[in-house]
GUKERO-534898 format. One line per field, with one value per atom (N, C-alpha, C): x, y, z; residue in one letter; atom name. Coordinates in steps of 0.001 Angstrom, whole numbers. Last residue first. Example, Ala and Ser with C-alpha at 12.3 -4.5 7.8 and 13.67 -1.06 7.14 Angstrom:
BEGIN
u	(12850/13670/12900/13190/12300/13200)
v	(-2250/-1060/30/-5690/-4500/-3300)
w	(7080/7140/7870/7800/7800/7800)
type	(s/s/s/a/a/a)
atom	(N/CA/C/N/CA/C)
***
This chain:
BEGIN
u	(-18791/-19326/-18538/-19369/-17911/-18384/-21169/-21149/-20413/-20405/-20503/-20642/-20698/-21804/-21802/-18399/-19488/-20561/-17348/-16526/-17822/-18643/-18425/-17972/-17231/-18424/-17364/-16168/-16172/-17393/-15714/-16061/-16497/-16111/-15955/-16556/-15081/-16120/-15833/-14157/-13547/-15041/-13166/-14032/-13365/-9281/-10250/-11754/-6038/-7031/-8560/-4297/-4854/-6473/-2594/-3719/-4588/-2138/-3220/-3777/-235/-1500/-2547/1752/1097/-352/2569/2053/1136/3394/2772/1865/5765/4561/3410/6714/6713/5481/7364/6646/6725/10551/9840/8470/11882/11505/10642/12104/12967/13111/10162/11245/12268/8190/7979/8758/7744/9513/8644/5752/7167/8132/4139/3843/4503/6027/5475/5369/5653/7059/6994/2633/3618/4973/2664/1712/2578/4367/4843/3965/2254/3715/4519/-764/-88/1596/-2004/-1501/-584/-2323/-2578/-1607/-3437/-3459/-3300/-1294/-1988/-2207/-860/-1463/-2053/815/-261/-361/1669/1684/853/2207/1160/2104/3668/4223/2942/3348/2755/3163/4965/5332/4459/3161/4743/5354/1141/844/2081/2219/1477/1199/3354/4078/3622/494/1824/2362/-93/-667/-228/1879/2257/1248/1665/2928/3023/-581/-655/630/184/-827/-979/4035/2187/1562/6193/5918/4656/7368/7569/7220/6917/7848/8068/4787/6465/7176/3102/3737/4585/2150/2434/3426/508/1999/2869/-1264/-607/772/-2674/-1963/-1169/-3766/-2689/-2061/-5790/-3890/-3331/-7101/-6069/-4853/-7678/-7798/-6873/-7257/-7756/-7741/-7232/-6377/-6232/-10139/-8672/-7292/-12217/-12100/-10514/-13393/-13366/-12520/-13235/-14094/-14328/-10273/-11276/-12357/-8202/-9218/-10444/-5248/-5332/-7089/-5642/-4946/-5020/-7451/-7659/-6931/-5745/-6541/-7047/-3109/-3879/-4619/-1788/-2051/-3316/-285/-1501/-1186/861/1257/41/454/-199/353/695/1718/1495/-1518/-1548/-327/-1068/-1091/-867/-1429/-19/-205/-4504/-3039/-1985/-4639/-5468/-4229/-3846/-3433/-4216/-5628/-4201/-3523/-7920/-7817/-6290/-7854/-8126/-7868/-7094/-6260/-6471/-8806/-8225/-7085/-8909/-7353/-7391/-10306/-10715/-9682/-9098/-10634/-11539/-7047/-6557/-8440/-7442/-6894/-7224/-8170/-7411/-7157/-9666/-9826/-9123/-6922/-8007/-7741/-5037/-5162/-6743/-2981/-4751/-4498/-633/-876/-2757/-371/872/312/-2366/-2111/-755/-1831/-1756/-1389/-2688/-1716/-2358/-4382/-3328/-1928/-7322/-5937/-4607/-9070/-9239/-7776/-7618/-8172/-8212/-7457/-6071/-6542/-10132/-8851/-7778/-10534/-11448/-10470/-9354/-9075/-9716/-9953/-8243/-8595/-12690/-12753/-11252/-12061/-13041/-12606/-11175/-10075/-10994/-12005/-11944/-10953/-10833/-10969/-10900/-9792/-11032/-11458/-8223/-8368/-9594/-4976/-6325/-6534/-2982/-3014/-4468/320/-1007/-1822/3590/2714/1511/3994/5127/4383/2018/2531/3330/3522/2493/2338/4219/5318/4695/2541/3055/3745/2202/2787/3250/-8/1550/2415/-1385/-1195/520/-2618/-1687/-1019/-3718/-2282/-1761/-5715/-4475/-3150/-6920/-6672/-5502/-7739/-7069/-6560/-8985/-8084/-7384/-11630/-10775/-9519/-12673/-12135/-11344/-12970/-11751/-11645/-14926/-13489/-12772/-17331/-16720/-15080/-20068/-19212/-18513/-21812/-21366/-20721/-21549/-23102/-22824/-19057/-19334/-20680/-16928/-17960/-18426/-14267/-14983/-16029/-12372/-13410/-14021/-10165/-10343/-11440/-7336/-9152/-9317/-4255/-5360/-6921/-1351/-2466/-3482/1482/630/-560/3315/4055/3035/2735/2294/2646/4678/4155/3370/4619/4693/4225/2064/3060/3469/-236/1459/2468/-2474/-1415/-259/-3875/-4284/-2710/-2981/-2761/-3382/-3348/-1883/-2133/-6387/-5726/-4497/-6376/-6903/-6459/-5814/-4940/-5443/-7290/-6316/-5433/-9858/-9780/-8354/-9381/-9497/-8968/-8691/-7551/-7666/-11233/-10310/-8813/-12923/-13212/-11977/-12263/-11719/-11964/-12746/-12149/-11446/-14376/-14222/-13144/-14993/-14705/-15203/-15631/-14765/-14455/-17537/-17828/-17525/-15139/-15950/-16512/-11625/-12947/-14020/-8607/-10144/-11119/-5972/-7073/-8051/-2895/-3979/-4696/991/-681/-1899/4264/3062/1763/7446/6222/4482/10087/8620/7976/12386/12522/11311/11544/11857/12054/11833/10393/10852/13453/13206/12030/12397/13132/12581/11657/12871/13503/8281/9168/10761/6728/7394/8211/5405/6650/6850/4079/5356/6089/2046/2861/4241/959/1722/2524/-431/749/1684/-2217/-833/-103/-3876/-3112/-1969/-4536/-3633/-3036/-6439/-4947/-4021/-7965/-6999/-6074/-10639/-10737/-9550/-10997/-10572/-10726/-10886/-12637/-12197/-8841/-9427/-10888/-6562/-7416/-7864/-3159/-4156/-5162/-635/-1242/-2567/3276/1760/401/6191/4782/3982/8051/8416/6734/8610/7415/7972/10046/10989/10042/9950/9786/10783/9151/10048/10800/6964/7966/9297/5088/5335/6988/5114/5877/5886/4044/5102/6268/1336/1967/3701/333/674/1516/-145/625/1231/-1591/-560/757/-3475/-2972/-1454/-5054/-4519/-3453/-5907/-4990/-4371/-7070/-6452/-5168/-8653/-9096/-7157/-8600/-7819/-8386/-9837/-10260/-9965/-6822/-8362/-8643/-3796/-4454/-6153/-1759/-2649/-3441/1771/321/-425/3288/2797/2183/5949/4314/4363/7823/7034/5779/7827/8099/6927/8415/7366/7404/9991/9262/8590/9094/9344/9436/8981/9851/10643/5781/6235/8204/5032/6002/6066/7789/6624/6650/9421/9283/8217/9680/8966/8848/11891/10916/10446/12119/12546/11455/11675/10900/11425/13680/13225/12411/14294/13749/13423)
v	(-7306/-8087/-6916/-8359/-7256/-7917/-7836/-8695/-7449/-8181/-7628/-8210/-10560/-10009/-9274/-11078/-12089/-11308/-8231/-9804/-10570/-5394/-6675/-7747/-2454/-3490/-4552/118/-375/-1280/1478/2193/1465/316/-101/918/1940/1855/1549/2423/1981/1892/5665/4804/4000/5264/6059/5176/4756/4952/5792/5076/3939/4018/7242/7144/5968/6804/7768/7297/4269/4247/5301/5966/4760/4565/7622/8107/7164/5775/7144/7303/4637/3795/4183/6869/6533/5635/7036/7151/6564/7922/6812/7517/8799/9231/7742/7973/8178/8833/6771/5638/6766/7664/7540/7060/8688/9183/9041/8068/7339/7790/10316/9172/8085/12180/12226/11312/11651/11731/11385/11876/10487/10130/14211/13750/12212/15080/16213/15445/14098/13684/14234/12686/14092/13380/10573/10759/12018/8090/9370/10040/5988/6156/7375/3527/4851/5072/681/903/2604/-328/21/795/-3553/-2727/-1800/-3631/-3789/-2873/-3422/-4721/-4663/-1352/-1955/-3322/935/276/-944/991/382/-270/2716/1390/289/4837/4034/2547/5975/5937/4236/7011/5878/4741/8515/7455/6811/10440/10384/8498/11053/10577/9957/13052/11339/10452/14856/13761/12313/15245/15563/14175/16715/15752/16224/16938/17957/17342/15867/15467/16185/17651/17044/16832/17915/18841/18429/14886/15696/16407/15428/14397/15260/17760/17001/16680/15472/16686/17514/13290/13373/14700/15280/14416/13956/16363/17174/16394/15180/14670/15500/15548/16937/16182/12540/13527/14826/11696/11098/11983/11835/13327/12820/9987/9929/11046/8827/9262/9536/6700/7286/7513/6239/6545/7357/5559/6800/6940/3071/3332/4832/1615/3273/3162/-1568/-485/596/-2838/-2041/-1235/-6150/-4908/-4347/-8506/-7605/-6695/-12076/-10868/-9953/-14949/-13700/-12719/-16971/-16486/-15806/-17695/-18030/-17784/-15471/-16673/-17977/-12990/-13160/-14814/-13024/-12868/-13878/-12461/-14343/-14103/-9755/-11418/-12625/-9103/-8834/-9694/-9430/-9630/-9659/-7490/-9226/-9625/-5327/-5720/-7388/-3213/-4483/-5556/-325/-812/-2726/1792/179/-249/4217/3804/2807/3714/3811/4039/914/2543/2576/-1252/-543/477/-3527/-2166/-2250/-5859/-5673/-4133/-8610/-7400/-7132/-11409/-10435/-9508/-12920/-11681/-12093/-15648/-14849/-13625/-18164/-17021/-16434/-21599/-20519/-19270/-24638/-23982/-22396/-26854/-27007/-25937/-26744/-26848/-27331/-26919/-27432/-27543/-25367/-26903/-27904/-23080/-23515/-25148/-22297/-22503/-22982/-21816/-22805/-22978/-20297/-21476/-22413/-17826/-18113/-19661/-17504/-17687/-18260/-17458/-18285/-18422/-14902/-15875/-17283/-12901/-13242/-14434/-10850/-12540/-12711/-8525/-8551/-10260/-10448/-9578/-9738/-12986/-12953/-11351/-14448/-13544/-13594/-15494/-15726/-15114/-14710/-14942/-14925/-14714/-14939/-15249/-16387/-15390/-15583/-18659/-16864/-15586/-20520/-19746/-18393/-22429/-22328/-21350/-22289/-23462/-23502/-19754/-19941/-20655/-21259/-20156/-19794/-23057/-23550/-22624/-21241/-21827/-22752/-20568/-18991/-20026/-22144/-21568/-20947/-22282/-23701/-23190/-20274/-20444/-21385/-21099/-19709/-20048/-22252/-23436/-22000/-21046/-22129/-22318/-19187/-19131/-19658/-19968/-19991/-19612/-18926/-20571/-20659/-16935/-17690/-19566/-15722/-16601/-17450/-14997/-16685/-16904/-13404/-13613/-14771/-12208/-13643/-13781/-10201/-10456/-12150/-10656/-9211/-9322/-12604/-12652/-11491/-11303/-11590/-11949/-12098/-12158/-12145/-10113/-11054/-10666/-9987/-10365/-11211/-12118/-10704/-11467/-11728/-12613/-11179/-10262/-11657/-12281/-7828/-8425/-9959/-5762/-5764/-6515/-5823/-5170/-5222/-6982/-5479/-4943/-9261/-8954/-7590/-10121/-10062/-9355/-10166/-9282/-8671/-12543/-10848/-10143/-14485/-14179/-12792/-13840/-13892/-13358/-15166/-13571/-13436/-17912/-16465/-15659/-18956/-18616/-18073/-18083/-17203/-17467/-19806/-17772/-17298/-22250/-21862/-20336/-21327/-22478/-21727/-18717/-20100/-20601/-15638/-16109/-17598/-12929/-14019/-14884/-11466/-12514/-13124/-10424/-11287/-12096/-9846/-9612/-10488/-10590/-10970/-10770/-8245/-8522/-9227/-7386/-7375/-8264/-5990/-6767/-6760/-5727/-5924/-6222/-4525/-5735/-5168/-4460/-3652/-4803/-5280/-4593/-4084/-6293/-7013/-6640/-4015/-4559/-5908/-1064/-2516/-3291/2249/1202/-372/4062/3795/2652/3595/3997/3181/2415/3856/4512/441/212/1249/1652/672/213/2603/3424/2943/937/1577/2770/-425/-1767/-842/1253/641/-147/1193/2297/2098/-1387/-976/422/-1287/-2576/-2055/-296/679/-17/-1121/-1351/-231/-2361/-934/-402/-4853/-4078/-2852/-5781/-5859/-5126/-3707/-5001/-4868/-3084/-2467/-3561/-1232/-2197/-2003/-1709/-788/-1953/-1113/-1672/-1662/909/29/-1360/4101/3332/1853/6206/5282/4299/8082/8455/7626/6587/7502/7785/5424/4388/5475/7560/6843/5919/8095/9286/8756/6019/6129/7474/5921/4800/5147/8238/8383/7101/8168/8917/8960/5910/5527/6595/6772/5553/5716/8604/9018/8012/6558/8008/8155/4521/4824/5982/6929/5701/5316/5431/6347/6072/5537/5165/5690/2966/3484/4819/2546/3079/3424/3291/2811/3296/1746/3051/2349/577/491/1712/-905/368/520/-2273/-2309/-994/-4550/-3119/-3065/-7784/-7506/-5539/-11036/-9849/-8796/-14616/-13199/-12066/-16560/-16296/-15178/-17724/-18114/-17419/-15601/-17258/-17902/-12540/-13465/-14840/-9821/-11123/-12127/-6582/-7800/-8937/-3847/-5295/-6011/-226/-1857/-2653/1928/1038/-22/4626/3584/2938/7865/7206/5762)
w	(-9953/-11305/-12307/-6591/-7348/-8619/-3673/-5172/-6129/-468/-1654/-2845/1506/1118/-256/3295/3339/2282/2610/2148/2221/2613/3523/2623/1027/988/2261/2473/1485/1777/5007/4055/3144/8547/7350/6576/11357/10345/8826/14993/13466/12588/16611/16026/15144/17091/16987/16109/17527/18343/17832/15876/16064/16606/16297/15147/15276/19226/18614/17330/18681/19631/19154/16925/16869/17268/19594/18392/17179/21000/21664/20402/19595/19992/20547/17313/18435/19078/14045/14689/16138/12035/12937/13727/8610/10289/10765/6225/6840/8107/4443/5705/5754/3279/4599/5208/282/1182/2811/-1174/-1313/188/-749/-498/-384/-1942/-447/-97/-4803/-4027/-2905/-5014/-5022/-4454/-5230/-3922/-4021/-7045/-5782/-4841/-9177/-9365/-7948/-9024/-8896/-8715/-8622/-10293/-10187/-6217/-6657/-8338/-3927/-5129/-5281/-1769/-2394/-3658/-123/-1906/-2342/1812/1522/400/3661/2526/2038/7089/5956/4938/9276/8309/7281/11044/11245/10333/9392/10971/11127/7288/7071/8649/8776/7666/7738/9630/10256/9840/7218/8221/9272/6057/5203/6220/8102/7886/7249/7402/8881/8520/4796/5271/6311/4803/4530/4586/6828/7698/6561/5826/5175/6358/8186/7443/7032/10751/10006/8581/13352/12119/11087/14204/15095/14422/12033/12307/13025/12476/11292/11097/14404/14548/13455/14178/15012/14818/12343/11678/12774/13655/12500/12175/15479/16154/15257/13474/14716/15260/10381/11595/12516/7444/8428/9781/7096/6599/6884/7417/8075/8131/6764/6906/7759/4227/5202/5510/1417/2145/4058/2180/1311/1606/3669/4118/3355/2937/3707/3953/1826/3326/4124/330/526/2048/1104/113/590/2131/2308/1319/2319/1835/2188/4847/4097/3534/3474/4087/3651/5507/4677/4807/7139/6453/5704/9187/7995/7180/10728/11409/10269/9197/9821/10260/8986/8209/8551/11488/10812/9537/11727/12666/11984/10388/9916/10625/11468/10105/9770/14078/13965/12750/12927/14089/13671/11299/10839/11747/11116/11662/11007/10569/10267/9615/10430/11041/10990/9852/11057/11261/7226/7427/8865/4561/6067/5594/2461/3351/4884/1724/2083/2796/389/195/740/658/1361/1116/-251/-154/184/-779/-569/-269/-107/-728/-229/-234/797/-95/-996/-1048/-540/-879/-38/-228/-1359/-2436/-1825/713/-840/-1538/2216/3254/2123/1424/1884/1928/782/-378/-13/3704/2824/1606/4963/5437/4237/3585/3477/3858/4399/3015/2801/7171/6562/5370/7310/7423/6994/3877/5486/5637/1250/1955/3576/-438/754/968/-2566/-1827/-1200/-2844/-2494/-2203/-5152/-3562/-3850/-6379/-6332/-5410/-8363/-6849/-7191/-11199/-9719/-8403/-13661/-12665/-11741/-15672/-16341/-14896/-14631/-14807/-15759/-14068/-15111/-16207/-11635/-11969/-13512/-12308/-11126/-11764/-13566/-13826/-13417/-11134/-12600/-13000/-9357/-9012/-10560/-10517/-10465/-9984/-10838/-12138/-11627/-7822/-8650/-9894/-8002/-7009/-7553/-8870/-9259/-8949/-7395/-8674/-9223/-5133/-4725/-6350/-5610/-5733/-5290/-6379/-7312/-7188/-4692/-4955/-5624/-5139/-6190/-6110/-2756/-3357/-4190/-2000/-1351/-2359/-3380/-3806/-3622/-3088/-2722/-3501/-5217/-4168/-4349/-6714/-6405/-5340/-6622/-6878/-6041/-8246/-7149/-7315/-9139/-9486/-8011/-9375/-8439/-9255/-11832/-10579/-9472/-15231/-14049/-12935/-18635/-17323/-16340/-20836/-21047/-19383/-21627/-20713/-20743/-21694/-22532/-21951/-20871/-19985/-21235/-22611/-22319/-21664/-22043/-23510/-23304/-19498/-19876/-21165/-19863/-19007/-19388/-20968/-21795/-20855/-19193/-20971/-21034/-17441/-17076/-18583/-18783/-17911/-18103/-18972/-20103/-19866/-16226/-17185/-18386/-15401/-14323/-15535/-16933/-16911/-16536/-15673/-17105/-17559/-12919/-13606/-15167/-11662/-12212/-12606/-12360/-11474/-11984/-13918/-14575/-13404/-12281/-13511/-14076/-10477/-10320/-11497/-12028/-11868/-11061/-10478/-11415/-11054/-10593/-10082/-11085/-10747/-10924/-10391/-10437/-9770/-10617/-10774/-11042/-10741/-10379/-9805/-9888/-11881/-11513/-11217/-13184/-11872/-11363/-15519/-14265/-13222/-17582/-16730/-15861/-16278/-16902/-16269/-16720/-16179/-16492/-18333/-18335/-17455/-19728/-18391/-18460/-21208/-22034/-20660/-19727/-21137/-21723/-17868/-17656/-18656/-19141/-18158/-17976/-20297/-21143/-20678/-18425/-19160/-20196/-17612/-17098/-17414/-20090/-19386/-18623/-19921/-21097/-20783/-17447/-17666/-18851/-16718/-16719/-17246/-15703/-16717/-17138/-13110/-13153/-14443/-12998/-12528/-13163/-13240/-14837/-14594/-11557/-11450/-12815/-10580/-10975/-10573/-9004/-8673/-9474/-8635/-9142/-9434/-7300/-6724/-7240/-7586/-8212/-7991/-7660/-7439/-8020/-8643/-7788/-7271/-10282/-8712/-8236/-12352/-12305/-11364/-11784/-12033/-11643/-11532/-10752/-10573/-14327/-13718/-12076/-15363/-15844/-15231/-13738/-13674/-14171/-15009/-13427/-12882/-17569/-17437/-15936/-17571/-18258/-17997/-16043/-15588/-16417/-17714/-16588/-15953/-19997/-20376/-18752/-18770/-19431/-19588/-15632/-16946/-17929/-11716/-13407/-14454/-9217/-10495/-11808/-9090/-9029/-8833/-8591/-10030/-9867/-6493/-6695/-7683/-5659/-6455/-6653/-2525/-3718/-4528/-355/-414/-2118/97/1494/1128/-3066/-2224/-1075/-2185/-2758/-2241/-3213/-2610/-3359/-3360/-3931/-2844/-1635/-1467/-2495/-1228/-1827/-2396/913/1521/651/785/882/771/2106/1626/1368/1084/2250/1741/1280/311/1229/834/773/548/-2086/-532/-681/-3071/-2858/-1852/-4811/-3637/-3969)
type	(x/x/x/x/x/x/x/x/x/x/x/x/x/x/x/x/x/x/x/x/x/x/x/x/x/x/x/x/x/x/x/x/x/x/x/x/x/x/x/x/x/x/x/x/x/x/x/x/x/x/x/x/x/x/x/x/x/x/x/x/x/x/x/x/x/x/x/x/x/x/x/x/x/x/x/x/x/x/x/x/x/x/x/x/x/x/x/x/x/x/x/x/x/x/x/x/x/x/x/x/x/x/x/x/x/x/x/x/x/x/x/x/x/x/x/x/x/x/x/x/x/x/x/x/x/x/x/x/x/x/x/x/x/x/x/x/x/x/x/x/x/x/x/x/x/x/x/x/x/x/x/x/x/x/x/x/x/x/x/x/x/x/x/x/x/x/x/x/x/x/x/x/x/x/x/x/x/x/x/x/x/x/x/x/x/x/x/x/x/x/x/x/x/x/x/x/x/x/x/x/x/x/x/x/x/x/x/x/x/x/x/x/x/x/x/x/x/x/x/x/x/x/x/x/x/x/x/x/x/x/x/x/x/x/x/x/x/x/x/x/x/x/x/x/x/x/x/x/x/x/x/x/x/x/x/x/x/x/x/x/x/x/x/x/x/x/x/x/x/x/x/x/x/x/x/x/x/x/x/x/x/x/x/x/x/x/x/x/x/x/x/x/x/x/x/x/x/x/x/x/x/x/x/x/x/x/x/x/x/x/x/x/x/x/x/x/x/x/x/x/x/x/x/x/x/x/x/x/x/x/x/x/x/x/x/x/x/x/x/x/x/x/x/x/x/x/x/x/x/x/x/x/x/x/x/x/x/x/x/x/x/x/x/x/x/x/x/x/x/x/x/x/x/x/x/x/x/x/x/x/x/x/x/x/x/x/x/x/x/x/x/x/x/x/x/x/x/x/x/x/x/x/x/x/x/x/x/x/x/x/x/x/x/x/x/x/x/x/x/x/x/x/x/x/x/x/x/x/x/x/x/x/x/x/x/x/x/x/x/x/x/x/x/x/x/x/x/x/x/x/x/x/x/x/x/x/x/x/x/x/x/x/x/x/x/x/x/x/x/x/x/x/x/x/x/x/x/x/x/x/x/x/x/x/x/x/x/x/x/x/x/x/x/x/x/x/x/x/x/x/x/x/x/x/x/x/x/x/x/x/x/x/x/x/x/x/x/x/x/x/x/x/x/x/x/x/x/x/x/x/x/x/x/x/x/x/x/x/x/x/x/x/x/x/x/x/x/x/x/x/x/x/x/x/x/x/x/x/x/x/x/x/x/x/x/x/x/x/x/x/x/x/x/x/x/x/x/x/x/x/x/x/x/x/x/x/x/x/x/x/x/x/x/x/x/x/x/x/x/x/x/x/x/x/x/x/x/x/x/x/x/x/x/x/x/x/x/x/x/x/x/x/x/x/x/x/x/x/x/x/x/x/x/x/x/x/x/x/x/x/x/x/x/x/x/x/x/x/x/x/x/x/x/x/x/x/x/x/x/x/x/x/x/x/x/x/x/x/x/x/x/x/x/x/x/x/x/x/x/x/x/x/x/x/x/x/x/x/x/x/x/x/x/x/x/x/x/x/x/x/x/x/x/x/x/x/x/x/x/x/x/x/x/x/x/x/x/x/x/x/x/x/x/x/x/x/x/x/x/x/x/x/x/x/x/x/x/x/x/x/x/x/x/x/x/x/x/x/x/x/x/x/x/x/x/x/x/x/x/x/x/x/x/x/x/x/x/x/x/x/x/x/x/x/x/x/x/x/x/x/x/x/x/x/x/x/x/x/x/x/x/x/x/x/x/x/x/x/x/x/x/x/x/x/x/x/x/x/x/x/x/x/x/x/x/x/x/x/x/x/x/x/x/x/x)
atom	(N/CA/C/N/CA/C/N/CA/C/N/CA/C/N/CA/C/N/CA/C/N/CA/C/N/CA/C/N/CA/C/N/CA/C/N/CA/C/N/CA/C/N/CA/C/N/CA/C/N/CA/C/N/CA/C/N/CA/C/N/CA/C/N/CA/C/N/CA/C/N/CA/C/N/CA/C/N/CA/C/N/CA/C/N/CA/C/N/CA/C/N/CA/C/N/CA/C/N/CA/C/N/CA/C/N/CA/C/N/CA/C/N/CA/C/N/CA/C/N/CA/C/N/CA/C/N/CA/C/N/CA/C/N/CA/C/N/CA/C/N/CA/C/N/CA/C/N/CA/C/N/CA/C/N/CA/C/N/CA/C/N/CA/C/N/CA/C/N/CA/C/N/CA/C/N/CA/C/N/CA/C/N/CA/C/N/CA/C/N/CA/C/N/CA/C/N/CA/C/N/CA/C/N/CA/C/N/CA/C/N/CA/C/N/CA/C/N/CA/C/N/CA/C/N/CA/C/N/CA/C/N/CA/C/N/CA/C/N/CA/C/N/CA/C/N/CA/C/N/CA/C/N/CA/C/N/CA/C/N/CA/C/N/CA/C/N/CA/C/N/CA/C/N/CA/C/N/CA/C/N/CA/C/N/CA/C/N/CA/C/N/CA/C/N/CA/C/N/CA/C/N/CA/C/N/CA/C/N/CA/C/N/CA/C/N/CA/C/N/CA/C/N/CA/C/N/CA/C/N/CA/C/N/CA/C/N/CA/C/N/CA/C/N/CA/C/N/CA/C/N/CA/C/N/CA/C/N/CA/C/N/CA/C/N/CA/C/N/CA/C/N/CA/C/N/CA/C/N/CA/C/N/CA/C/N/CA/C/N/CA/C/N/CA/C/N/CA/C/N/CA/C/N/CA/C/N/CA/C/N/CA/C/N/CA/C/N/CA/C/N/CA/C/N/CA/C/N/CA/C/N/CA/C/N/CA/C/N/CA/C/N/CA/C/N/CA/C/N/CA/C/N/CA/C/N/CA/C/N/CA/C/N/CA/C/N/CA/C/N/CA/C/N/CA/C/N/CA/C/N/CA/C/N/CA/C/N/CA/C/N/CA/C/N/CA/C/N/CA/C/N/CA/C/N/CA/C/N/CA/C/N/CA/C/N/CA/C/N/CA/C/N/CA/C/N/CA/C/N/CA/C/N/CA/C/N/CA/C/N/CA/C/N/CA/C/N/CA/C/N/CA/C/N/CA/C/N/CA/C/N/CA/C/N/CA/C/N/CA/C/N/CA/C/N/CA/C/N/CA/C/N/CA/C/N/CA/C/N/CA/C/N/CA/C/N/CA/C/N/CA/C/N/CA/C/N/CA/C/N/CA/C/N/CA/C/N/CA/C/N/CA/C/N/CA/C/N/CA/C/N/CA/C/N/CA/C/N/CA/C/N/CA/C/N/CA/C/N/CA/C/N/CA/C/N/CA/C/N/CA/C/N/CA/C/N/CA/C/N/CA/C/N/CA/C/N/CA/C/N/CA/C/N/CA/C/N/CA/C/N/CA/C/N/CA/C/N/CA/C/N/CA/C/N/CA/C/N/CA/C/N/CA/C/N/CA/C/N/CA/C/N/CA/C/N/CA/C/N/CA/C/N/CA/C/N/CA/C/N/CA/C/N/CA/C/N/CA/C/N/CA/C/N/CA/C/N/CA/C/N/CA/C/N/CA/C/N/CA/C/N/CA/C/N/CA/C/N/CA/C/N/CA/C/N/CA/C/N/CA/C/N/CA/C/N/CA/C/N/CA/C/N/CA/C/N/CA/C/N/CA/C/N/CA/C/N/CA/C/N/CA/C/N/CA/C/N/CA/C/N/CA/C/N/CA/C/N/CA/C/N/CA/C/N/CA/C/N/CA/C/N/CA/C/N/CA/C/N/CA/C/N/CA/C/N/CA/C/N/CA/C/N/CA/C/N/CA/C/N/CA/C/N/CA/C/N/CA/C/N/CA/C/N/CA/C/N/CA/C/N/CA/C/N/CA/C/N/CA/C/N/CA/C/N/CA/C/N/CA/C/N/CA/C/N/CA/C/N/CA/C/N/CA/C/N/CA/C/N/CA/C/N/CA/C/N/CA/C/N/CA/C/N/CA/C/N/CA/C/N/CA/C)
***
């Protein structure tokens, strides 16, 4: 199995769905990252919060396929947020991961008390410029926080990665996206903590298609032009999670999952402190 690609506006791409490594340690990462690759995962996505970087840097070099054909992610921590923290951080990262370069780098959170992630931002674009990563991205970043690094630097993330799922759809957020040339990812797309997956009209659809309710929310994600980032280590839950392009959801169907309370799970952008 494969996921096509989405282009981004620095003119990489990027698979239309990803793994997600939280909260694996090590050992689990290395083994779910390399039976991922297997699958046909070509997307994997870790951070340096996760503290999994050598797990997945060893998932991907005992996996049969080449490391140019895998696209890569991580994340900077908050405490490494700055200037010269964000190109430490960055080296120890690559040297946990096992890697001469990484596909996207992201600031894993704003963190406005601080004040610290435009000079972040400036690190990740030398970084760029200097041919250590392919793309530069942002996560959980309002459109505030996108306009302020764009206004300072004059250059434009390639990726937002932020909480979605069909109970915090993210409608307005994904359009400041899109307006910007952002493309989004999705973190706990299927809805961590949350009873999304037993839902009657996912399971429901489910059954029309003859499909898993996390297939059917995959489904939902990909129609929509988000990327979304599952996490799971089971080798028979990854397959699943991979094989959403080959049925369609109906704009009927769309609308339902759509349709229901929304409620942030995670922390607020204006507020969380990620250390």
């Amino acid at each position: 199995m494969s996921a096509p690609t989405i282009t981004l506006n620095d003119g990489h791409e990027l698979p239309a769905i990803g793994l997600g490594t939280y909260p694996m340690d090590d050992r689990e990462a290395a083994s779910a990252v390399r039976g991922a690759i297997e699958t046909g995962y070509r997307l994997i996505d870790t951070a340096a919060k996760y503290g999994n970087e050598a797990g997945v840097g060893e998932g991907i070099a005992t996996s049969e396929v080449p490391r140019e054909e895998i696209v890569l992610t991580t994340k900077l921590r908050g405490y490494d947020q700055g200037y010269e923290s964000t190109l430490r951080a960055f080296a120890e990262s690559r040297e946990r991961l096992g890697v001469e370069y990484v596909d996207l780098f992201l600031i894993h959170w704003p963190l406005p008390r601080i004040e610290k992630y435009v000079d972040s931002w400036r690190a990740m674009i030398m970084l760029r410029d200097d041919g250590l990563v392919r793309s530069i991205g942002v996560s959980n970043f309002t459109a505030d926080h996108l306009d302020r690094i764009v206004t300072e630097t004059g250059v434009e993330p390639a990726v937002n990665q932020i909480e979605l799922h069909p109970y915090f759809a993210q409608t307005a957020m994904r359009a400041a996206d899109a307006e910007r040339g952002v493309v989004t990812q999705a973190w706990s797309p299927l809805g961590r903590k949350t009873d999304l997956l037993a839902d009657p009209t996912v399971d429901a659809i489910a059954q029309q298609h003859g499909v898993t309710p996390a297939q059917v929310v995959l489904r939902w994600h990909v129609q929509r032009g988000t990327i979304p980032i599952p996490k799971s280590s089971d080798p028979q839950r990854q397959a699943q999670n991979l094989d959403v392009f080959s049925f369609r959801l109906s704009e009927s169907e769309m609308a339902q999952i759509g349709d229901r309370p929304q409620a942030r799970v995670g922390g607020d952008p204006d507020e969380h402190e990620e250390f």
